[in-house]
N, C-alpha and C positions, 0 to 999 in steps of 0.2 A: 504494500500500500504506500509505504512510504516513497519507494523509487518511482511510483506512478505520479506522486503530491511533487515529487522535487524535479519531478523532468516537465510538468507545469508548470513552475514557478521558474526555472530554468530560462525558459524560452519567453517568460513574460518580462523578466528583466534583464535579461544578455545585453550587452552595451554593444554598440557598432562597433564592426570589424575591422577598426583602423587601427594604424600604430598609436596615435594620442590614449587611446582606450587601455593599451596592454599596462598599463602605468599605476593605474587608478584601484580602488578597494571595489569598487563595484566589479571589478572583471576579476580579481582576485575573488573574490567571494563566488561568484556566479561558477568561477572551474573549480574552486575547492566540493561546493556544492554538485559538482558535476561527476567529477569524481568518486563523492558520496554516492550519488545517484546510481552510477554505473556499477558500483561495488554490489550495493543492496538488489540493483537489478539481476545480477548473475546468482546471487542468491535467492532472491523471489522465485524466478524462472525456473531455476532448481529445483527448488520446491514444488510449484505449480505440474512442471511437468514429474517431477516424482511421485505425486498426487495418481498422476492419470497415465504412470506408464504403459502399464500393458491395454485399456483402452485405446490409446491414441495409436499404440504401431509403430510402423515406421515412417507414417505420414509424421507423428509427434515427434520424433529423434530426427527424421528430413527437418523441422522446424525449427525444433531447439536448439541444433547444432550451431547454425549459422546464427540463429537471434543473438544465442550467450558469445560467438567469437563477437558480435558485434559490439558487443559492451563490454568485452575484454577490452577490445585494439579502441572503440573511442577510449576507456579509462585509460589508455596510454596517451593520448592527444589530450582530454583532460589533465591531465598531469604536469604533459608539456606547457602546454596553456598556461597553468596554476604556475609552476615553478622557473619553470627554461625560459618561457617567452619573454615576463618583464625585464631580466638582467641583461636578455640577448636586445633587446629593440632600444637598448641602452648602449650597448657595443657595437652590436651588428644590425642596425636599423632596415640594412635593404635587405637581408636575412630574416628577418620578423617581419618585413613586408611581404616577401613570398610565401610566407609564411601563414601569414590571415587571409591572403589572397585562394587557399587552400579552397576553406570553407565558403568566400565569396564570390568564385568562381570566374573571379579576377587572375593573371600572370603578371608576377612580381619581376623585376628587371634580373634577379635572382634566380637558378634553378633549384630547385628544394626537390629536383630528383625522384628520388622512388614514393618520397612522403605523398605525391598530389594521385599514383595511383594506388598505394594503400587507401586513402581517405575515400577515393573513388569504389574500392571492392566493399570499403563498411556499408556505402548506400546500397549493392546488392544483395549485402548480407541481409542489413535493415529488411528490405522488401520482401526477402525469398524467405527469411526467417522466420518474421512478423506474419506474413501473411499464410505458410502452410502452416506454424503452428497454432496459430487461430482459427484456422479448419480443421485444424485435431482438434483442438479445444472444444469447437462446435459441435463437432461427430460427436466427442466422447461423451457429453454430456451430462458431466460431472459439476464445472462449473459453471457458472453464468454463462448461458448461451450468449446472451446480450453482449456482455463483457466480449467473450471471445471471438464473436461477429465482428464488434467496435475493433476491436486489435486486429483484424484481418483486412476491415477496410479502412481500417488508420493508416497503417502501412502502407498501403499503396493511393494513401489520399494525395499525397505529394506528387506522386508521379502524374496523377491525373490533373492538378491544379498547379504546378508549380512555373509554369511557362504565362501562368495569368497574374502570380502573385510575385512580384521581384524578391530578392533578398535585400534587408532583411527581415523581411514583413513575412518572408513564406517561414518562421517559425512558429506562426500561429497552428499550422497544418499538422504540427506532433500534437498538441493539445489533446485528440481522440486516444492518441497511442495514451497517453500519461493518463489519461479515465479510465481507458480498457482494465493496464497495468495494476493501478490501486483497485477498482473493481474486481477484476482477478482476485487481488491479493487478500480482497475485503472477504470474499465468495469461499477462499480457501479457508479464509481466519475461520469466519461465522460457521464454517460445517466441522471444524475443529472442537469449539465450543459447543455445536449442539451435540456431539457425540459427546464432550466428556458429562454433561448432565445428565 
């Protein structure tokens, strides 16, 4: 629940992706938080899908594999974010301008190499992860169908809106994923609880 409440709140106060930003306590806070987020989500998701393993199959393990790399490898760009970027855009300015340009799908005067197609395989992962394992989730029928529906077409709401909504406005578009997420996690808690009564 909580990785679903911080990946909301995330995306409501992220500061624009410029160098002036990497500097400031708001973007410091925001990756610290992000980091949290990505943490607790690899954990959630573990959960959730340990819940429902043998319902889900191998449709569920096609899903979860790539969901939980996906919040591995962001919790590493979280990280960098949180700790590398402020000292570097201090030092190395056009280097943390290739840098944010990652995510804004900007080219920095800089080449930042293999990082811009790592960042690139997360959004597949995000998509392929999110959305089959939110068809497990549905099939199996354990938790919130609602929920698990919401996460399947959260996921790929970006792909279908995101050529309408520029960045960085298109972070409004994760919002469903972060309802699904804490719903999930709500749906898992709540049948927890009514078993141990």
């Amino acid at each position: 629940m909580a990785a679903g409440i911080l990946f909301i709140v995330i995306q409501t106060i992220h500061p624009t992706d410029v160098l002036s930003s990497v500097s400031t306590a708001r973007w410091a806070i925001v990756h610290y938080l992000g980091v949290a987020m990505c943490l607790l989500s690899l954990l959630g998701v573990a959960g959730i899908y340990a819940r429902q393993v043998e319902e889900t199959g191998w449709l569920g393990l096609a899903g979860y594999l790539p969901f939980s790399l996906f919040y591995a490898l962001t919790m590493a760009y979280q990280f960098v974010e949180a700790f590398v970027l402020p000292p570097l855009a201090i030092e190395g300015p056009k280097f943390a301008e290739g840098f944010l340009g990652i995510t804004g799908g900007t080219v920095g005067e800089i080449d930042v190499g293999a990082l811009e197609t790592v960042y690139s395989a997360t959004g597949v992962l995000y998509l392929l992860g999110g959305l089959l394992f939110g068809i497990a989730t549905f099939r199996a029928g354990i938790l919130s169908r609602w929920a698990s529906g919401l996460l399947a077409f959260g996921t790929i709401l970006p792909l279908l809106l995101s050529s309408l909504v520029p960045h960085p406005y298109d972070r409004i578009l994760a919002v469903p994923v972060g309802l699904s997420l804490a719903w999930l996690g709500y749906s898992l808690w709540s049948e927890r609880r009514e078993k141990a009564s």
